[in-house]
FISEVO-751524 format. One line per 8 residues: number of its first residue (from 1); for each residue x, y, z of C-alpha. Coordinates in steps of 0.001 Angstrom, whole numbers. Layout:
// FISEVO-751524
NUM	X,Y,Z ~ ... $
***
This chain:
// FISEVO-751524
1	79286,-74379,-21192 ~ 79627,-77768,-19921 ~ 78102,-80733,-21407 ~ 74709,-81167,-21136 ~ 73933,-77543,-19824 ~ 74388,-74211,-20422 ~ 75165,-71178,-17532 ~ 72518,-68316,-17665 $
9	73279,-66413,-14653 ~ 75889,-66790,-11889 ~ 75303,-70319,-10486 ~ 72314,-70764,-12094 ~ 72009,-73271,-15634 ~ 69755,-74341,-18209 ~ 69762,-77828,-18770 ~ 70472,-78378,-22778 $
17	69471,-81584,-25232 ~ 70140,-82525,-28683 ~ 73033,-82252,-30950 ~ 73880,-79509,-33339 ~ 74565,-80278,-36513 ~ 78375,-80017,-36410 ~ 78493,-82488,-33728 ~ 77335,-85521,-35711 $
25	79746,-87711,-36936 ~ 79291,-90734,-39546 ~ 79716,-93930,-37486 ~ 79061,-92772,-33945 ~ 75884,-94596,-31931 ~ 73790,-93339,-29391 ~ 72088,-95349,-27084 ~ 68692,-93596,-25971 $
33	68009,-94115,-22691 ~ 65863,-94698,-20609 ~ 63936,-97776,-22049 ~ 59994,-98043,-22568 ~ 58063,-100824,-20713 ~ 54205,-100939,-23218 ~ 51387,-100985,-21090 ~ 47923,-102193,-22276 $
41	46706,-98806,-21540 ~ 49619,-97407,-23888 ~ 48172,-100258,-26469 ~ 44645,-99534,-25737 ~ 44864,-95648,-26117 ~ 46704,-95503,-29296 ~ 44783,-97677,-31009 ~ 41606,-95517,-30181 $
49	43734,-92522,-31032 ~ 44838,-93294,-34272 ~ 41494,-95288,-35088 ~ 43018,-98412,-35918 ~ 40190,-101234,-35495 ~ 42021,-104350,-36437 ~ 41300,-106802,-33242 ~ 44972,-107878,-32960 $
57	45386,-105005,-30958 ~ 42733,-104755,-28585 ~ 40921,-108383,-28741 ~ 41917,-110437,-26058 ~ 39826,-113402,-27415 ~ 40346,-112747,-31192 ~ 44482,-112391,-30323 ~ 44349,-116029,-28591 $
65	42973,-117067,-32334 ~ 46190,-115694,-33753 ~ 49693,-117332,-34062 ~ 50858,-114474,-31469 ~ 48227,-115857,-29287 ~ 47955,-112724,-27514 ~ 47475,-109091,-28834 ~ 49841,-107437,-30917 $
73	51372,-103806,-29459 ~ 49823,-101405,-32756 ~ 53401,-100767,-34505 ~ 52816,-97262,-35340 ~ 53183,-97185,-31785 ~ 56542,-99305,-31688 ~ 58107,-96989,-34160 ~ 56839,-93742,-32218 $
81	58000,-94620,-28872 ~ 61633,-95674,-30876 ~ 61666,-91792,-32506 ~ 60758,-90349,-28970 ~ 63652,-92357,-27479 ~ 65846,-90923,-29687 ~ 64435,-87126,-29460 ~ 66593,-85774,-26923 $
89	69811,-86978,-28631 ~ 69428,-86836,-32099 ~ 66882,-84188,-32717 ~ 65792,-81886,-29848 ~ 67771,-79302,-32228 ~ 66067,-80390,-35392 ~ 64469,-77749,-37484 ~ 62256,-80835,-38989 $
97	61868,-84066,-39791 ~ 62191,-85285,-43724 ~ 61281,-88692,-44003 ~ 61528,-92192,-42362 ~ 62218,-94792,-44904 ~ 62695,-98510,-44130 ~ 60762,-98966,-41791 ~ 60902,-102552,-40727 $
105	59114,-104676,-38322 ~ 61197,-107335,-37598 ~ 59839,-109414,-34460 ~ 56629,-108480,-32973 ~ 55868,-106680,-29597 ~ 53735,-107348,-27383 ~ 52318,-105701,-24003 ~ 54954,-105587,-20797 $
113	58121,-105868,-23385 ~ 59891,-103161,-22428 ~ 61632,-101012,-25745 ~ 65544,-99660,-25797 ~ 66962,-98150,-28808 ~ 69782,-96773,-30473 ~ 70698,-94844,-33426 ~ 73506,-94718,-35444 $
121	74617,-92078,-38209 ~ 74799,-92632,-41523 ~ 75130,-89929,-43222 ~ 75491,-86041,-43021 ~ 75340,-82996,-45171 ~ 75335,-79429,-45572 ~ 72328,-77737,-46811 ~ 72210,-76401,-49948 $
129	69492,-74101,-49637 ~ 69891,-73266,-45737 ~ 73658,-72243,-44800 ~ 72335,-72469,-41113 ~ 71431,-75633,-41236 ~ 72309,-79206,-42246 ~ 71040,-82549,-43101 ~ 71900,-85713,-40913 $
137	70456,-89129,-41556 ~ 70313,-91622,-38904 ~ 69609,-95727,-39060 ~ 67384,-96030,-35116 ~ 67113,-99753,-34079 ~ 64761,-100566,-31168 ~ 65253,-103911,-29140 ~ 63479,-105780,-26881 $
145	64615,-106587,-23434 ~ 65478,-109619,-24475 ~ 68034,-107758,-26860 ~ 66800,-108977,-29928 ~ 65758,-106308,-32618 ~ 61865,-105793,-32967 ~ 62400,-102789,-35690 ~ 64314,-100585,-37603 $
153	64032,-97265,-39452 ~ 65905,-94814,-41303 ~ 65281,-91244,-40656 ~ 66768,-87704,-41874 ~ 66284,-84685,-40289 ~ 67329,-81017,-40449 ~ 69382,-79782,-37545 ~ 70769,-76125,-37041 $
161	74283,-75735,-36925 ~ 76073,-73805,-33774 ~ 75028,-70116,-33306 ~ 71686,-70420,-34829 ~ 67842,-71255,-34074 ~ 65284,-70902,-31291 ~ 67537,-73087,-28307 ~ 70081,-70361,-28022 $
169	67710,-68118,-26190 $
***
C-alpha cells in the first residue's frame, strides 16, 4: 500500500481516504483542501432546504437594512461545508459522528467568500464498548480567504481501527 491508495490487482489501485483510528495523533493539523467559494445559489438553496425564512439570507433589500448590509450566508451552511471539508481526512473511516459542541460563529460570511479549513486533534481514545473501534475528537476551524477565522467547532467521531469495517473490501 502506498499512501493514499491501495493495489487491488496487478497495476491496477483503489484510491483510499480517511484516517484509521491508529493514525491520529494529539497535536497534528490537517489542512482540508480544496477551499469552498459560496455562491448565492448555494445560499439560496439551503435556505429553501432547510426552511429557514429569516430574510437575512435571501432578502436583498431587507439585508441592505442590516449592519451586514448585504445578506448573510445561512450558518448551518458555513458549518456544513467546514465538516465536508474535513470528510475525506478526518472521517471518511468514521463509523459515526457523536456530537459537535462549540460551535462558534465568529465573523460572518457572506456570498463569493470563499471557505478553507483545518482541523486539529485534540483528543483520542479507545472504545470501551467497541475493541474495533475508537474515539477521536477534533477542534475544525474554517477561515475566510482573507485568513481570518469565520467559525469554529468541536467534533468527536468514531473511527475503526486497522483491519476492520466496510473500506477494506
Amino acid at each position: 500500500m502506498r499512501d493514499g491508495v491501495i493495489e487491488v490487482g496487478p497495476q491496477r489501485y483503489r484510491e483510499t481516504y480517511g484516517r484509521y483510528f491508529e493514525e491520529f495523533h494529539v497535536g497534528d493539523i490537517y489542512e482540508h483542501r480544496p477551499g469552498r467559494t459560496i455562491t448565492e445559489a448555494d445560499n439560496t438553496w439551503f435556505t429553501l432546504l432547510t426552511m429557514n425564512q429569516h430574510p437575512s439570507h435571501f432578502d436583498v433589500e431587507f439585508a441592505k437594512q442590516t449592519e451586514f448590509g448585504k445578506c448573510l450566508v445561512a450558518s448551518p451552511l458555513t458549518v456544513a461545508i467546514m465538516t465536508g471539508q474535513s470528510v475525506s481526512d478526518v472521517s471518511q473511516k468514521a463509523v459515526a459522528n457523536l456530537g459537535w459542541k462549540e460551535i462558534r460563529l465568529l465573523k460572518p460570511v457572506f456570498v463569493g467568500d470563499t471557505l478553507y479549513s483545518e482541523s486539529e486533534v485534540l483528543e483520542k481514545r479507545e472504545s470501551e464498548k467497541r475493541p474495533q473501534q475508537g474515539i477521536v475528537t477534533i477542534a475544525t476551524r474554517g477561515k475566510n480567504q482573507r485568513g481570518e477565522v469565520v467559525c469554529d467547532f468541536t467534533r468527536v467521531m468514531l473511527i475503526w481501527k486497522k483491519g476492520f469495517g466496510p473500506m477494506e473490501s
